[in-house]
C-alpha positions as CSV (number, residue, x, y, z in Angstrom):
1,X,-19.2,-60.6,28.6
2,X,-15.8,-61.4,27.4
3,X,-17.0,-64.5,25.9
4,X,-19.5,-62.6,23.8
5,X,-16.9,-60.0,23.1
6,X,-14.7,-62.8,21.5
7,X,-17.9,-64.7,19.8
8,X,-18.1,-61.3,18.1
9,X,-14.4,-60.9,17.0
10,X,-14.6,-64.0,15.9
11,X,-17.4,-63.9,13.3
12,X,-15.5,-60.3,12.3
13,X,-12.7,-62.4,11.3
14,X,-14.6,-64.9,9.2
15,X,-16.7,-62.2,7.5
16,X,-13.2,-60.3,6.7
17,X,-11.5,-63.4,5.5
18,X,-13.8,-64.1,2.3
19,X,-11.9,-63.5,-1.0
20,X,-13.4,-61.2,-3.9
21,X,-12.5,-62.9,-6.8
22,X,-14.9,-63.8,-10.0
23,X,-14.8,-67.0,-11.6
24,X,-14.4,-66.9,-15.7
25,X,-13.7,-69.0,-18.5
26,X,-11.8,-68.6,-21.7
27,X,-11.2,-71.4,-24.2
28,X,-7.6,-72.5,-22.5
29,X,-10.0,-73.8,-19.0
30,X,-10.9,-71.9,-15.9
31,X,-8.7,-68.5,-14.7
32,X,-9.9,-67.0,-11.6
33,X,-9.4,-63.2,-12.4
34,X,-10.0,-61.0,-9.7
35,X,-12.0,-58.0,-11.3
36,X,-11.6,-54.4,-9.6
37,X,-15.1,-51.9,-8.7
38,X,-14.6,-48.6,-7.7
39,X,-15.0,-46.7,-4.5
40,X,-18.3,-44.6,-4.3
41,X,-17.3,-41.2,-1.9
42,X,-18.1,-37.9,-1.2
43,X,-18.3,-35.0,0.7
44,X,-20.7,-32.8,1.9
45,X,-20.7,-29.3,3.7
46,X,-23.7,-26.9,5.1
47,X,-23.7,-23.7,7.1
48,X,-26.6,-21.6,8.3
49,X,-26.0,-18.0,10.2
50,X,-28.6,-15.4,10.8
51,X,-28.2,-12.3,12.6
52,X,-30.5,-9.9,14.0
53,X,-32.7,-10.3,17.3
54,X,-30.7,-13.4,17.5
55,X,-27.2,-14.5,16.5
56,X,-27.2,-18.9,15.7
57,X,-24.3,-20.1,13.9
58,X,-24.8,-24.2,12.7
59,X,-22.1,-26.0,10.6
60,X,-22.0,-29.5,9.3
61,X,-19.7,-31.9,7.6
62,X,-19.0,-35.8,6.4
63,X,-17.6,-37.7,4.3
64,X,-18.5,-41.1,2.9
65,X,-17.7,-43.7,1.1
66,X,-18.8,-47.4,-0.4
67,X,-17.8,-50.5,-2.3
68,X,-20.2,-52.8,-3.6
69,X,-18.8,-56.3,-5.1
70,X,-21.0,-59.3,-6.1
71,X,-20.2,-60.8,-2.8
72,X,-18.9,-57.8,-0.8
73,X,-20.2,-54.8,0.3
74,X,-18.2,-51.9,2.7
75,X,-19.6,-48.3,4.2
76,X,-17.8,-46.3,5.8
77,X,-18.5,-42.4,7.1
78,X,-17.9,-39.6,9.0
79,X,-19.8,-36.3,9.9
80,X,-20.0,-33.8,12.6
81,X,-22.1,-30.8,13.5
82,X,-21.5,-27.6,15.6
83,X,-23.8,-24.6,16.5
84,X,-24.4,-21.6,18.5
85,X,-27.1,-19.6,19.4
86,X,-26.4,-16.1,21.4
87,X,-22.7,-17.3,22.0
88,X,-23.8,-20.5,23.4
89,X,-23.0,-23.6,22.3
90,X,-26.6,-25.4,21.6
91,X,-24.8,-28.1,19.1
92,X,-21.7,-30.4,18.9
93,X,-21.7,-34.1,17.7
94,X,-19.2,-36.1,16.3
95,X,-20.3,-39.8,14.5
96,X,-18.5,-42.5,12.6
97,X,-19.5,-45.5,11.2
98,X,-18.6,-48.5,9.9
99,X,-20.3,-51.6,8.2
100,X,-19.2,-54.5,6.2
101,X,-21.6,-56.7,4.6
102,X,-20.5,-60.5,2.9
103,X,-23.7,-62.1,0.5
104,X,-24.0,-65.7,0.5
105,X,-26.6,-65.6,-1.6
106,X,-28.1,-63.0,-4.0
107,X,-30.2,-61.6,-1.4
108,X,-28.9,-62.9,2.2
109,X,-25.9,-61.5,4.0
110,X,-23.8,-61.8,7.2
111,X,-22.3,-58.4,8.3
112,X,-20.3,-56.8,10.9
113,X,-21.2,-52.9,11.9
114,X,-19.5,-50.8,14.3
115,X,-20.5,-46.7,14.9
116,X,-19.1,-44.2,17.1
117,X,-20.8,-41.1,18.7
118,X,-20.4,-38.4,20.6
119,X,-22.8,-36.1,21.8
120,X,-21.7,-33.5,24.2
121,X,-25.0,-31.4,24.1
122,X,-26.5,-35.0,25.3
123,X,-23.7,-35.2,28.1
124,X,-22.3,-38.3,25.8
125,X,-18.7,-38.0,25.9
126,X,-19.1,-41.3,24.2
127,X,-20.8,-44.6,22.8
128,X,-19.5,-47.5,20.8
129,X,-21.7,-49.9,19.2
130,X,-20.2,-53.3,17.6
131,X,-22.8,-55.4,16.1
132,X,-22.4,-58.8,13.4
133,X,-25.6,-60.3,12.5
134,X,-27.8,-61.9,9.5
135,X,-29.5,-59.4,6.8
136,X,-31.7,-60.1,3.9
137,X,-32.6,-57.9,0.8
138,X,-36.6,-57.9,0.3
139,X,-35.6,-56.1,-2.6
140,X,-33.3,-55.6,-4.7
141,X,-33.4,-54.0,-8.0
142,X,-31.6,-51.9,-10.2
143,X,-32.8,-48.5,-8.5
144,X,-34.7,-50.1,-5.4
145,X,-33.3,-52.0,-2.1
146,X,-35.1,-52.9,0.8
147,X,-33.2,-54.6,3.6
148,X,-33.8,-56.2,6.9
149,X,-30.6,-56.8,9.6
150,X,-30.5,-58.8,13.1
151,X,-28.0,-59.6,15.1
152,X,-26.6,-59.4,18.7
153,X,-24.1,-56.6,20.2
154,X,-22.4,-54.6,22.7
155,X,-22.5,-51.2,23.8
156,X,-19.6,-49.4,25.4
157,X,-21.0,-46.2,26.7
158,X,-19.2,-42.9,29.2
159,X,-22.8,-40.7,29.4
160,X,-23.3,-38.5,32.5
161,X,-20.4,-39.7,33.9
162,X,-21.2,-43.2,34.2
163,X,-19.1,-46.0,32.4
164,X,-21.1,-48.9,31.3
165,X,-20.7,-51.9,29.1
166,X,-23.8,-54.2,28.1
167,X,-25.1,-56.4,25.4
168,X,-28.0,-55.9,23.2
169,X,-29.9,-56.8,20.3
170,X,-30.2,-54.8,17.0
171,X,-32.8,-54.9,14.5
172,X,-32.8,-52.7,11.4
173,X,-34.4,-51.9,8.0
174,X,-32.9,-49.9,5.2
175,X,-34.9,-48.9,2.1
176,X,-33.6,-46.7,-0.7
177,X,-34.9,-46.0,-4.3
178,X,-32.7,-44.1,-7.2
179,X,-35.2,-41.7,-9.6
180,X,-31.9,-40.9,-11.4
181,X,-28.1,-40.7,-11.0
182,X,-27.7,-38.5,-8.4
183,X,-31.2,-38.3,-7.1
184,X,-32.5,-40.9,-4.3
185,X,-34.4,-40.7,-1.1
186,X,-33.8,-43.0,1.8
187,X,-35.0,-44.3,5.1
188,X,-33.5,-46.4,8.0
189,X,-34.4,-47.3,11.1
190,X,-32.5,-48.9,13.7
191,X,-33.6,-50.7,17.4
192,X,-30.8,-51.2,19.8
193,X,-32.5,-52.7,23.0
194,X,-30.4,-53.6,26.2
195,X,-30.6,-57.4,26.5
196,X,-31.8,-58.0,29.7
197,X,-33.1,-54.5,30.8
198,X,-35.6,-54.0,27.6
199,X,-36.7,-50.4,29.3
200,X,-33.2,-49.4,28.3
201,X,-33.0,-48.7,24.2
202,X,-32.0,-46.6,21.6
203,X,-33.8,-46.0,18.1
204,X,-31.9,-44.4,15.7
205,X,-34.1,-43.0,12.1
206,X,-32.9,-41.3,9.2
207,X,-35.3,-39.8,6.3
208,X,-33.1,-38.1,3.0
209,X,-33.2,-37.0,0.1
210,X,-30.8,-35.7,-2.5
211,X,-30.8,-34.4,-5.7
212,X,-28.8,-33.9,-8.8
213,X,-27.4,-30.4,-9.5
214,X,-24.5,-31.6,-11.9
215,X,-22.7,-35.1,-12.3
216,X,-20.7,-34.8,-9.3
217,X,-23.1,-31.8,-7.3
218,X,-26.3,-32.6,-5.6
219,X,-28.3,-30.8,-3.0
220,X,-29.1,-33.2,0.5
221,X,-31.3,-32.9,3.1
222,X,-31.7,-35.2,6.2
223,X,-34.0,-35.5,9.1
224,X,-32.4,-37.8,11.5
225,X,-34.2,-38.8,15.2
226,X,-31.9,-40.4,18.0
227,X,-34.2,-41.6,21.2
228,X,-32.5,-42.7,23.6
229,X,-34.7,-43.9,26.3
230,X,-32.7,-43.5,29.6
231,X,-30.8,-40.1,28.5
232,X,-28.4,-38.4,31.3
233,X,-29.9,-36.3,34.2
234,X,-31.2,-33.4,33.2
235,X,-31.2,-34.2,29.2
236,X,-33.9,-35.1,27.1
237,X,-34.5,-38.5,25.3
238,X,-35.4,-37.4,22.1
239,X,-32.6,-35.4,19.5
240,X,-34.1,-34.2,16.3
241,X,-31.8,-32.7,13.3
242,X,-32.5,-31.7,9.8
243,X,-29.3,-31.3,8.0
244,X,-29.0,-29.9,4.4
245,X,-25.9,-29.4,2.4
246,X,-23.8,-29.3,-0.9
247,X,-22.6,-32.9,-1.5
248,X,-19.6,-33.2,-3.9
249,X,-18.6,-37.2,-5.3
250,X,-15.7,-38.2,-6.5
């Protein structure tokens, strides 16, 4: 284990190491310039209440951003939910993530993706994935990207009260298309499957949508599915959400 651990350090280090500079030419010869490109963020807010025969309380929150560069690409976010339902706490997650992609070619990639969750609903006081592996855009055009990503990793996981470490493989597919600035629906799916104990896995989906209200409003909604297929005793495997909120970019 402690030799894949440093195999995987290892090829986070190289990834991390390459330069984002553009190549140009002006009459005098060659000047490497390196050329700036902006940070993508946001934030994003919901909250639903009702009252009446029963009292449910549900808030949610994250943040997000992304950097895209001819050769690099970064995401990084954060959200969190928390509910109630008659006084009693039906809801609490907390989820970062982390990914880092390098092209070595128009359409092929290495990248390095580490995420964070915690689930106490789910008796998951905590799980950290870090994954590096190969992708490759199907597609990829101006409003359209499909992508495929496979690699090895590890999972570090405190769920039920049991500690565990193991290794597993992840394949994953991302597809997103842009109707307009501001309005784009998504999908993602993810398959995390313990190495050698295939019974044990994790699929993670995503379905969204968001649309434009103004140049820096839009309205979002997300149906996310997390299956985990050996849950803690007494939990269930599957955790459905559908999140909706006010997303502000800046």
């Amino acid at each position: 284990m402690k030799k894949l651990v440093t195999t995987i350090l290892l090829a986070a280090g190289i990834l991390v190491a390459q330069a984002e500079t553009v190549t140009t030419t002006n009459a005098a010869g060659v000047v490497k310039q390196e050329i700036k490109y902006p940070w993508d963020s946001s934030i994003s807010a919901g909250l639903t209440l009702t009252s009446g025969n029963s009292d449910t309380l549900l808030t949610t929150a994250a943040i997000g951003t992304q950097r895209k560069t001819p050769v690099n690409e970064y995401t990084f976010g954060a959200d969190m939910a928390y509910g109630k339902s008659d006084s009693v706490k039906n809801v609490e997650t907390y989820h970062l993530l982390g990914q880092y992609n390098h092209l070595f070619s128009e359409r092929a990639f290495g990248y390095l993706r580490t995420e964070f969750l915690r689930d106490t609903i789910a008796d998951l006081r905590s799980r950290f994935t870090i994954s590096p592996g190969a992708g490759y855009y199907f597609l990829k055009e101006t409003n359209t990207t499909l992508a495929g990503e496979v690699g090895p990793g590890i999972i570090i996981r405190d769920q039920g009260g049991d500690h565990e470490t193991f290794a597993t493989l992840r394949i994953a597919e991302r597809f997103e298309h842009k109707f307009a600035p501001g309005t784009r629906v998504w999908q993602s799916v993810e398959l995390l499957p313990e190495v050698d104990k295939f019974q044990n896995y994790i699929i993670n989906a995503e379905l969204g949508a968001e649309a434009a209200l103004s140049k820096s409003l839009s309205l979002r909604v997300v149906l996310s599915d997390c299956y985990n297929s050996e849950p803690a005793v007494g939990r269930k495997r599957n955790d459905v959400k559908i999140v909706s909120g006010i997303v502000y970019k800046f």
